[in-house]
C-alpha positions as CSV (number, residue, x, y, z in Angstrom):
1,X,-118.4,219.1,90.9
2,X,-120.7,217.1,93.5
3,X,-122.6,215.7,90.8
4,X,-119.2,214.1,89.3
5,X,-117.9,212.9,92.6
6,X,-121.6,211.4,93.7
7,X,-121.2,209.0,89.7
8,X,-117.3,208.1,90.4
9,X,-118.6,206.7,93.6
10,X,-121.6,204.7,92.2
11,X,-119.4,203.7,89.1
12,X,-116.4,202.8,91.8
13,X,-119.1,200.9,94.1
14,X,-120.5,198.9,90.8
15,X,-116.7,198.2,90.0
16,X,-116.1,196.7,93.4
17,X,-119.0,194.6,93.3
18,X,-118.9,193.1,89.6
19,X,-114.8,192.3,90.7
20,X,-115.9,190.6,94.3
21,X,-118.6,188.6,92.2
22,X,-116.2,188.1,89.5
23,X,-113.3,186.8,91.7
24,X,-115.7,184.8,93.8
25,X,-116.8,182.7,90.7
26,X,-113.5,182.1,89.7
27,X,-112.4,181.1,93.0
28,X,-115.4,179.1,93.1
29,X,-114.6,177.2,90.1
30,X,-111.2,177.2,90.2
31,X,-111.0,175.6,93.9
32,X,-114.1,173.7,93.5
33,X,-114.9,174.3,97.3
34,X,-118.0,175.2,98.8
35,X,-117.2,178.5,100.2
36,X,-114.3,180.4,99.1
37,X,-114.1,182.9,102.3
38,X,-112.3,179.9,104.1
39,X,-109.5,180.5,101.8
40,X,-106.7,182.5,103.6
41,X,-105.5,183.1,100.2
42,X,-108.5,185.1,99.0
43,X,-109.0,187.6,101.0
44,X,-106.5,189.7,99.6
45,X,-107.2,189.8,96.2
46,X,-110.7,191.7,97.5
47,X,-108.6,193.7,100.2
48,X,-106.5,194.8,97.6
49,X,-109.5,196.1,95.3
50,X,-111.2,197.4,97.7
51,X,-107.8,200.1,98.5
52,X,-107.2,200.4,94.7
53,X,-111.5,201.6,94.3
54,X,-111.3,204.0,97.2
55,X,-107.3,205.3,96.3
56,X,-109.2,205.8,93.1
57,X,-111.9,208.2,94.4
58,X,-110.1,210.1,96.9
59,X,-107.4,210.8,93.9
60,X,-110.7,211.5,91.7
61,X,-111.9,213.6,94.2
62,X,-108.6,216.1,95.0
63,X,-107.7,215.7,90.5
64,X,-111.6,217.6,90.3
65,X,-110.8,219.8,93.5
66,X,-107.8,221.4,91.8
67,X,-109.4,223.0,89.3
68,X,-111.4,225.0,90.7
């Protein structure tokens, strides 16, 4: 069971960084500004993954807890 919790986190951890990189670029591009983390608009798009990748593990977490 820990060996299944330790992967969801480092496939959950690779997840959130391939989607920050992946929204970064497309801000990048799409805005054509220098640095995207001025935009006030941003910030929740990576708030909001961030919540959805660790909602994900702690649900991960109690769906391999109950059946034990």
């Amino acid at each position: 069971m820990e060996k299944k919790i330790k992967l969801m986190r480092f496939w959950l951890v690779g997840v959130f960084a391939i989607l920050f990189a992946g929204l970064f670029g497309f801000f990048y591009l799409w805005t054509g500004l220098d640095m995207p983390f001025t935009l006030k608009w941003v910030w929740p798009f990576w708030l909001i993954t961030a919540i959805l990748c660790v909602a994900a593990y702690y649900f991960y977490k109690w769906y391999i807890g109950r059946k034990k």
